[in-house]
VMD Tcl script that draws the C-alpha trace (Angstrom):
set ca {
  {24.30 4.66 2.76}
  {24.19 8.19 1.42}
  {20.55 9.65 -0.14}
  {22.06 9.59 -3.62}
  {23.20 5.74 -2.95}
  {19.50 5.04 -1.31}
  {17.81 6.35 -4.15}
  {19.79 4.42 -7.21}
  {18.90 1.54 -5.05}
  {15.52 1.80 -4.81}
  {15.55 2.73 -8.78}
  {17.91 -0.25 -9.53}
  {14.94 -2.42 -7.43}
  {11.97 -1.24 -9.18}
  {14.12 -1.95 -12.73}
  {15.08 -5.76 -11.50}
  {11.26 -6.13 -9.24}
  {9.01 -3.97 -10.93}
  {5.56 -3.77 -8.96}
  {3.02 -6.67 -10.05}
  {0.13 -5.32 -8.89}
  {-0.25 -1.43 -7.80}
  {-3.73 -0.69 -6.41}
  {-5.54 -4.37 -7.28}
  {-4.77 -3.25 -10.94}
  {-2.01 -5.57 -12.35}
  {0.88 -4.08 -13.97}
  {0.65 -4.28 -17.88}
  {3.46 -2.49 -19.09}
  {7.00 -1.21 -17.71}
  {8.25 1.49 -19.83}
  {12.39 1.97 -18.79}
  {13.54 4.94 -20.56}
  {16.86 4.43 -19.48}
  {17.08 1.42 -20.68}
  {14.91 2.92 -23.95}
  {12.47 -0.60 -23.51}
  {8.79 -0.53 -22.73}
  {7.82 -4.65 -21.87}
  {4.86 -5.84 -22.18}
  {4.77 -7.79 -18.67}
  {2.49 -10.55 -19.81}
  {4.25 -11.21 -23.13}
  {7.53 -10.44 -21.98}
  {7.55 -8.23 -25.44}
  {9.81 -5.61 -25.42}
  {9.58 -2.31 -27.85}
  {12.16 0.39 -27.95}
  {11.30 3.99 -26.66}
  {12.21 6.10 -29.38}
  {13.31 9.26 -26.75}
  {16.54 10.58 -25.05}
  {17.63 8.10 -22.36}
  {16.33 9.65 -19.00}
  {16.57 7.56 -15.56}
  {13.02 7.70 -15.24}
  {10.81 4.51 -14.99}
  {6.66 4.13 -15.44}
  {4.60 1.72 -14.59}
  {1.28 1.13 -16.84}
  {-1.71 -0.62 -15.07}
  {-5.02 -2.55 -16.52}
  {-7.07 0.08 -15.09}
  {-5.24 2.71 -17.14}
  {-3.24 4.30 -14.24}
  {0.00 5.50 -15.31}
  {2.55 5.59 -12.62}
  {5.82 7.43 -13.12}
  {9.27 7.38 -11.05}
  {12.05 9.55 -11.25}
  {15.14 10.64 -9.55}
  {15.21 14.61 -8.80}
  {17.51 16.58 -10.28}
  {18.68 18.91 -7.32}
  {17.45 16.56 -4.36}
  {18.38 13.71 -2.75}
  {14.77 12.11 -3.23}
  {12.73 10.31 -6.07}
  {9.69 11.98 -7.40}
  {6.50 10.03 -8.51}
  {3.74 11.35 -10.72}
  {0.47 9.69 -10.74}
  {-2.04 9.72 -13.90}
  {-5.38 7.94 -12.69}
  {-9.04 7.28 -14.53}
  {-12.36 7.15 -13.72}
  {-15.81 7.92 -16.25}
  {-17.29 11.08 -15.97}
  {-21.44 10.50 -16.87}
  {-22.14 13.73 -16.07}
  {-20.85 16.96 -13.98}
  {-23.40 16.05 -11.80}
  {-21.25 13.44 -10.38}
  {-17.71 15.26 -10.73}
  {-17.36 15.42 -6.54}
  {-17.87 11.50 -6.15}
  {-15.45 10.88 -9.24}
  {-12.75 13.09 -7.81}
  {-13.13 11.43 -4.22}
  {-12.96 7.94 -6.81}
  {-9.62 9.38 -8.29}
  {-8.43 10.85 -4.78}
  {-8.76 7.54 -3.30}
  {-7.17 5.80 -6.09}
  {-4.26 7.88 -5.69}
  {-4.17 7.23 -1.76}
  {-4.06 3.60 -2.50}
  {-0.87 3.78 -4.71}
  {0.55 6.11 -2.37}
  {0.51 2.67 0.02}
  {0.77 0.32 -2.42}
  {4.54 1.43 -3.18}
  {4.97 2.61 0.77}
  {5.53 5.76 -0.38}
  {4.52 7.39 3.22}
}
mol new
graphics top color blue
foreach p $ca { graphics top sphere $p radius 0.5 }
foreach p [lrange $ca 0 end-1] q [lrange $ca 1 end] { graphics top cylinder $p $q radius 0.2 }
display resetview
């Protein structure tokens, strides 16, 4: 199997087994804009994505971690993107929140055995 075939088959898994769970967060929403559907996973409700149709899949988590997925353009490879959240009380604290987010990050990174 080629890296072009590999990589539609790892999209075409995450579209038919979308992750449950990424980082002890459960997944609340799938947004397929292929497809143009974001589901709700617990209701099973489905609203349409009112944007151009893009192969590009993300993955919405209780904790408010946004996890995207796309094939590149130029490369045989899939991209991810990673939007994470943690409260900020005060600057004072903006090292141990970024080590919070960092490690956040980390933990999706093996979540989806991405390395």
């Amino acid at each position: 199997m080629d890296g072009q075939q590999q990589i539609a088959a790892m999209m075409e898994g995450y579209r038919n087994n979308p992750p449950k769970v990424i980082n002890g967060s459960k997944v609340v929403t799938v947004l397929d804009y292929d497809n143009g559907i974001a589901t709700n996973v617990q209701t099973r409700d489905v609203t349409p994505i009112n944007l151009p149709n893009s192969n590009v899949l993300q993955f919405i988590t209780e904790d408010g971690s946004l996890i995207s997925a796309r094939p590149s353009g130029t490369e045989p490879k899939i991209k991810f993107y990673f939007s994470v959240k943690e409260q900020l009380d005060s600057a004072d604290h903006f090292d141990e929140v970024n080590k919070k987010l960092d490690s956040k990050i980390q933990a999706i990174i093996s979540d989806l055995k991405l390395k």
